[in-house]
C-alpha positions, 0 to 999 in steps of 0.5 A: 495529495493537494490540487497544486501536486495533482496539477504537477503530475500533469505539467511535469515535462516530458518527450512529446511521444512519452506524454501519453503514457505517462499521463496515464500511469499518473492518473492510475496511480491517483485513483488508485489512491484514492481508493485505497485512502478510502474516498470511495466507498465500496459499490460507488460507481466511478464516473468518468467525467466527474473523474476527468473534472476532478483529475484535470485531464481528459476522458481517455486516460481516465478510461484506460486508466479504469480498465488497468484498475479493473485487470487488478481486480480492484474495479468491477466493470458492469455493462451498461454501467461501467466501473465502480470500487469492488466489494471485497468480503472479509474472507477474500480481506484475510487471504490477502493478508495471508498472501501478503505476508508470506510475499513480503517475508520473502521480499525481506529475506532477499533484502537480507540474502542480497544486501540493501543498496544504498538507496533503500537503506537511506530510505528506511533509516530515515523513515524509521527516524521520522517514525520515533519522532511522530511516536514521541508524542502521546497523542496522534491527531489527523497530521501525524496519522498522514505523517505515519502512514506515508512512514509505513508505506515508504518501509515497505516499498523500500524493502520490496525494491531492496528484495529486487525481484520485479514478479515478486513485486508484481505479486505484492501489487496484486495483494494491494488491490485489495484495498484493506490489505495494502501498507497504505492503510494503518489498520489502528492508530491506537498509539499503542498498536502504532509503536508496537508496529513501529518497533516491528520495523526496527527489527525487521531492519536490523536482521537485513542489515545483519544479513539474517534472512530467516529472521528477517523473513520470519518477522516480516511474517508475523509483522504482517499476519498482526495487522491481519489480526487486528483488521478483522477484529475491527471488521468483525467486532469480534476476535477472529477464530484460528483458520484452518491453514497458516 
């Protein structure tokens, strides 16, 4: 997110009784991109005033904000030493993914049981255009890595709010909080891997817009459980051994 975007968020204008609690779900949503993006390191202590330097707000929205990003379990909080980005093991990454897969199967089964409103079928449409364009070419540098990234995240946030269950959603969340498990992080950009992934979406979508929730289920499950797959290979340096339940 650039400087002059950061600085919108903050003068956007709102009631004068909504500016708190806007400005403080802006600065969580902010840090908790950062960390999911990976400018955090795992173990790196979050500093609030370097934080409220560096978001141009004040120290209590920054506070209240890494007290929510901890109720996550995406912070740790220490006494005497405050916040900073939870380590999380290989094993706790893998059941995350395991949970998230079957969350967002269920996600695209209610899409295709309930229909896809209007909104989200434009969403995805035009993401999964804006993906084959990216795709079409051989090579992906740093650009079109960002340009696919926010593609992947906008498909599946489009299907979670097409599925329209908020606990379901809230669910999905938590999944995210793991920072290696969430839609914002594309595991590889081998081209190969990227339109193989890219072609899941294709498919996912046409059995919600055929109105087939088992398949679309069943797609969104296997979709999801290959990035697991590819992730802990790249975390482990090996191929991952089968686990002992599905």
């Amino acid at each position: 997110m650039t400087d002059a975007a950061l600085r919108q968020i903050e003068t956007d204008e709102v009631s004068p009784e909504a500016r708190p609690a806007t400005r403080t779900l802006s600065v969580v949503d902010r840090i908790r991109t950062a960390v999911l993006a990976g400018e955090f390191e795992p173990g790196t202590r979050l500093h609030e005033v370097r934080l409220s330097e560096r978001l141009g707000v004040s120290r209590t929205p920054i506070r209240s904000a890494l007290q929510s990003l901890a109720s996550e379990g995406m912070l740790e909080y220490t006494p005497n030493r405050g916040y900073s980005v939870r380590r999380f093991s290989t094993a706790e990454i893998v059941d995350a993914y395991e949970i998230r897969a079957v969350m967002e199967a269920l996600a695209a089964r209610f899409a295709a049981e309930r229909g896809l409103p209007e909104a989200e079928r434009a969403a995805i449409e035009r993401v999964l255009a804006e993906g084959d364009e990216i795709l079409a070419a051989r090579d992906l540098g740093e650009e079109e890595k960002l340009a696919y990234t926010a593609v992947n995240t906008t498909f599946h946030e489009a299907i979670h709010s097409a599925a329209r269950c908020r606990m379901l959603g809230d669910m999905i969340r938590v999944c995210h909080s793991v920072p290696h498990s969430s839609h914002r992080n594309v595991v590889s950009f081998e081209h190969m891997d990227v339109r193989r992934r890219h072609d899941d979406h294709h498919r996912i979508y046409d059995a919600i817009l055929a109105c087939d929730p088992y398949r679309a289920e069943m797609l969104m499950r296997e979709h999801v459980a290959s990035v697991k797959t590819s992730l802990v290979r790249a975390l482990s340096g090996r191929p991952m051994a089968r686990r002992g339940r599905s």
